[in-house]
KEMARDO-173033 format. One record per residue: x, y, z of N, C-alpha, C in turn. Coordinates in steps of 0.2 Angstrom, whole numbers, plus 5000, padded with zeros to 4 digits. Example, Ala and Ser with C-alpha at 12.3 -4.5 7.8 and 13.67 -1.06 7.14 Angstrom:
// residues 2
506649725039506249785039506649845039;506449895035506849955036506450005039;
END
This chain:
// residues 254
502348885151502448945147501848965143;501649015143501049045139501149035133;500549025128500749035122500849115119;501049105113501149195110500349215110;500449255108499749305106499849305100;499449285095499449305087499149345086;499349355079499049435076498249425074;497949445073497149435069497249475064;496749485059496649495054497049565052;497449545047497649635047497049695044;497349745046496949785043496849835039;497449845039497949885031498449835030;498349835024498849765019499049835014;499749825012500349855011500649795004;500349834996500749764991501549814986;501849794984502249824982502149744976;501849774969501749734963502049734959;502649674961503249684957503149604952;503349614946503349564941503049564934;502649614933502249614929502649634921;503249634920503649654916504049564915;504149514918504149484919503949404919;503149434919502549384918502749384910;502549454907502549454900503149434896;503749444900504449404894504249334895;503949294901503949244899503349204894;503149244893502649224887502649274880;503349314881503549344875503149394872;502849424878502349484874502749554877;502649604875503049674877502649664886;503149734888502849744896502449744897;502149794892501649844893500749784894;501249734891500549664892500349664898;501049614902501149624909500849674913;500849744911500749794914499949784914;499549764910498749774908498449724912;499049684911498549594917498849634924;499249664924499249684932498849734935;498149754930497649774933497149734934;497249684931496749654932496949624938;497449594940497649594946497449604952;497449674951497349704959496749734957;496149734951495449734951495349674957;495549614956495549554958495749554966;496349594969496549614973495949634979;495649704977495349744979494849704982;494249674975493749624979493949594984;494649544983494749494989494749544995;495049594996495049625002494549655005;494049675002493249685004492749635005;492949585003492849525005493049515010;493649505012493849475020493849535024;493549585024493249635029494149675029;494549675025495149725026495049815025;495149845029495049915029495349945024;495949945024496549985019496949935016;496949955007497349915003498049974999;498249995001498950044998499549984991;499450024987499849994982500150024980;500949994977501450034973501450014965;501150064963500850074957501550094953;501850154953502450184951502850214957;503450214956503850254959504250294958;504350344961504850384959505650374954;505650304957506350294951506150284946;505550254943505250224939505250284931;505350324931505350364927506250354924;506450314926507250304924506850254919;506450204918506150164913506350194906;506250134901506050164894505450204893;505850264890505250324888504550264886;504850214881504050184878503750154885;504050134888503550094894503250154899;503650194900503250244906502850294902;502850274898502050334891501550254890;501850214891501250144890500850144898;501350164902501150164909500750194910;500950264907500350334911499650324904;499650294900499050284896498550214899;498950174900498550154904498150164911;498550204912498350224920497950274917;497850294915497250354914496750314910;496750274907496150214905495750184910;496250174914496150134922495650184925;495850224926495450284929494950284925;494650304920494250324917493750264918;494150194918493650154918493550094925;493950104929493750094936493250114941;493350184940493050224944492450214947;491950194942491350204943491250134947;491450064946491550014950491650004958;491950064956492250084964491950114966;491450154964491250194971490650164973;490350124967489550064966489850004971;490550004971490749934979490649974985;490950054987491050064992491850104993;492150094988492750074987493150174989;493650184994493550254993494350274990;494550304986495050304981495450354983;496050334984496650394985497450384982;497550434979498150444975498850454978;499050424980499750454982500350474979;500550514979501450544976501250604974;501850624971502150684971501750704962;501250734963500950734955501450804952;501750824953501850884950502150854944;502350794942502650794934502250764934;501750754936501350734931500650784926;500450764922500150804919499550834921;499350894917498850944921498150884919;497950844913497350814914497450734919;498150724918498050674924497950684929;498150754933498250774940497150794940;496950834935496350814937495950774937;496050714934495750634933495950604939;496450614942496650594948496150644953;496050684954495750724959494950714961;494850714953494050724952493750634954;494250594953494150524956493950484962;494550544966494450554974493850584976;493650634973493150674973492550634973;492450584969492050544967491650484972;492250474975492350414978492450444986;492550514989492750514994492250485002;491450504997490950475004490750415005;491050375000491350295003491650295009;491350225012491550205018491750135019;491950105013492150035013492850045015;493149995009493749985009494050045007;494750075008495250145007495850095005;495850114998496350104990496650164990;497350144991497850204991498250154984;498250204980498850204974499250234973;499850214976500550244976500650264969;500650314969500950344960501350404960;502250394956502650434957502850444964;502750394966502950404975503650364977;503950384984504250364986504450384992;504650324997504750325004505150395008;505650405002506150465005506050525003;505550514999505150584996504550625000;504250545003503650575010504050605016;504550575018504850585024504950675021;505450685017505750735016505250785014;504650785010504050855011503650845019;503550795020503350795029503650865033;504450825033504750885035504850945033;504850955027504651035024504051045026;503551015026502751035030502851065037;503251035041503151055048503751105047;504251105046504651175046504451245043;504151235038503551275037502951315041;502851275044502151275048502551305055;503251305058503451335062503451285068;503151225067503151175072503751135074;504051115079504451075082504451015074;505050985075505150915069505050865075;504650835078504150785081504050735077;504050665080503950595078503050625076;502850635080502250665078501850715074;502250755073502250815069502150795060;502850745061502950725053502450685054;502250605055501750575055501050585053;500950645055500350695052500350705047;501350745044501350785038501450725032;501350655032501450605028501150595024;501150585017500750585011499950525015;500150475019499750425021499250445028;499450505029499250515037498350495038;498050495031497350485034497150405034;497550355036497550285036498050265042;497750215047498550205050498950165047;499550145051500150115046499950055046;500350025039499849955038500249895043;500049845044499749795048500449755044;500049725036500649675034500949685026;501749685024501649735019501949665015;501649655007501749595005502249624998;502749584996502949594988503049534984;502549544979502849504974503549474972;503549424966504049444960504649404962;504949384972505349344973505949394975;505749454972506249484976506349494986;506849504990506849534995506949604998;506649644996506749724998506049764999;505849814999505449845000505549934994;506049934992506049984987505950034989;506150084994505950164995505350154995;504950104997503950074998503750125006;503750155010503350175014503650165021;504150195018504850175024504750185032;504250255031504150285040503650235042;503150225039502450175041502750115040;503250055037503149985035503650005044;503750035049504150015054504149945058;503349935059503049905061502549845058;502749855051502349795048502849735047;502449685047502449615045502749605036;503349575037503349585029503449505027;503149505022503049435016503049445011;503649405008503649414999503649334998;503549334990503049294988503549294983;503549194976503849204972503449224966;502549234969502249234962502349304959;502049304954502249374950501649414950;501649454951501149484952500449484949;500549484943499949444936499649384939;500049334945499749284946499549274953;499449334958499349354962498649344964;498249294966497449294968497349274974;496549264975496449244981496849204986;496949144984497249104988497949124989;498449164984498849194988498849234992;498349284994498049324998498049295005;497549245004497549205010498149175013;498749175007499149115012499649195016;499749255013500049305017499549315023;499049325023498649335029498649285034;498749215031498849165037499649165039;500049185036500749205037500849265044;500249315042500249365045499849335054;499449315052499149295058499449235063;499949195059500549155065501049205068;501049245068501749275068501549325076;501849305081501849345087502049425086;501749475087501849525086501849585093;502549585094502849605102502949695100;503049735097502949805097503649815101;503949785101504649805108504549755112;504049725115503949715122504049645122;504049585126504249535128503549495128;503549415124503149365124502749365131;502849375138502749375144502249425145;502549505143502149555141501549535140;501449525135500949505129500449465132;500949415135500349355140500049385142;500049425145499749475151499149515148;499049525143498549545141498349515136;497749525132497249485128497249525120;497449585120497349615113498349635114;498549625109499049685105499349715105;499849765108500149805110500449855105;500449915101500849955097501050005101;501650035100501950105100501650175100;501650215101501250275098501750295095;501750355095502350415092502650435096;502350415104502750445109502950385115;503050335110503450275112503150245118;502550265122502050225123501550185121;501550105123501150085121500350115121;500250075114499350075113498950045111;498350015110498049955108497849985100;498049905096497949895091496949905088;496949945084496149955081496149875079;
END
C-alpha cells in the first residue's frame, strides 16, 4: 500500500486568539492586561512566521459579536489597538511585513478607520509576510456583503463570483487554522475560506502562545494526509497535493 502524501509547509496559518481575558483572571489582573500581553503575542507570532518562510498570517483580532462585551473592555480594546497601530507600524514595514485590516469599519471610528488605512498604505509595497487582522469581522458578515457585491455588480451569485467579493480575496484560503484557549469551535472565523483548512486547537492560552507552539501546529499540520475529496490512491499517483478550485475541479496547491 502507498504511503499517504503529507502536507508541507503551510502557507496561510489561520489563528483565532482566544484566551487573553483568561491569562489575566488567572493572575488576577483586569482583561484588559491579558489583552496587552496578547500583543505581544502575536508581535511574537508574526516573527515566528517570517521566520519559517510562511506567506499569510490572518488573525481574529475582534469580532462582530464582540461588541456585546463590557463597554469598559471594548473602549480598553479599541485604545489599544490604536496604540498598536501607532506603534507597530513602522516595525512592520522595516521586516517586510504587508498589513491588512479586515471587517466591517463603518462603526468604527472616523480616526481609526484612517489609522487603519494610512497603515495599509504604508506597508502596501511589502512583499513579505501578508498580516491580515480580523477586526469587527465576522464569517456570516463576509459571505452576506460578497453577495451584496455580486448582486449589485449584476453578476450571476457564482462560487466564484463571491470568492472574489470576500473581505480575504487578495490571499488564498488558508492552509491551517489554529485556536487557542481549549475551546472547540471556530466562532463565525472565516467560514467560506477555513473549507478546506486543517484545524488545531491548542490548550494554551493565547498570551502563552510561542514559538514552539507554533511548531508543534505545523508539525500537526504536516502529518495529516490532505485528500481535497479524492482517495489516498488518488494522491499516490501523483507527487504534489490536489485542491478543488471554485469549479470543483482539481488544482495543484501553490
Amino acid at each position: 500500500m502507498a504511503s499517504p502524501v503529507l502536507s508541507n509547509m503551510p502557507h496561510h496559518v489561520a489563528i483565532v486568539m482566544d484566551g487573553n481575558g483568561r491569562w489575566a483572571g488567572k493572575r488576577f489582573l483586569p482583561r484588559i492586561a491579558g489583552h496587552k500581553q496578547g500583543v505581544t503575542a502575536l508581535r511574537r507570532c508574526v516573527k515566528a512566521c517570517v521566520a519559517r518562510g510562511i506567506g499569510v498570517l490572518t488573525v481574529f483580532a475582534f469580532s462582530s459579536e464582540n461588541w456585546n462585551r463590557p463597554a469598559e473592555e471594548v473602549s480598553g480594546l479599541m485604545d489599544l489597538l490604536a496604540r498598536a497601530v501607532t506603534s507597530e507600524v513602522a516595525e512592520l514595514k522595516q521586516n517586510g511585513v504587508q498589513l491588512h485590516f479586515v471587517g466591517d469599519r463603518h462603526r468604527l471610528s472616523a480616526a481609526m478607520q484612517l489609522a487603519f488605512s494610512e497603515a495599509e498604505a504604508s506597508t502596501s509595497l511589502n512583499a513579505g509576510l501578508v498580516l491580515n487582522i480580523c477586526f469587527n469581522y465576522g464569517g456570516r458578515w463576509d459571505i452576506a456583503q460578497a453577495a451584496q457585491k455580486v448582486a449589485d455588480s449584476g453578476q450571476p451569485i457564482t462560487e466564484l463570483a463571491l470568492d472574489r467579493a470576500l473581505a480575504l480575496a487578495h490571499v488564498p484560503d488558508p492552509d491551517l487554522l489554529i485556536r487557542t484557549g481549549g475551546e472547540l469551535r471556530i466562532s463565525n472565523f472565516l467560514l467560506w475560506q477555513a473549507a478546506y483548512a486543517e484545524l488545531h486547537f491548542t490548550d494554551k492560552l493565547w498570551p502563552e502562545f510561542d514559538d514552539a507552539a507554533l511548531d508543534d501546529a505545523i508539525a500537526v499540520f504536516r502529518s495529516r494526509e490532505r485528500r481535497f475529496g479524492q482517495t489516498s490512491a488518488q494522491l499516490s499517483n501523483d507527487s504534489e497535493a490536489l485542491a478543488p478550485d471554485l469549479a470543483g475541479q482539481p488544482k495543484k496547491v501553490a
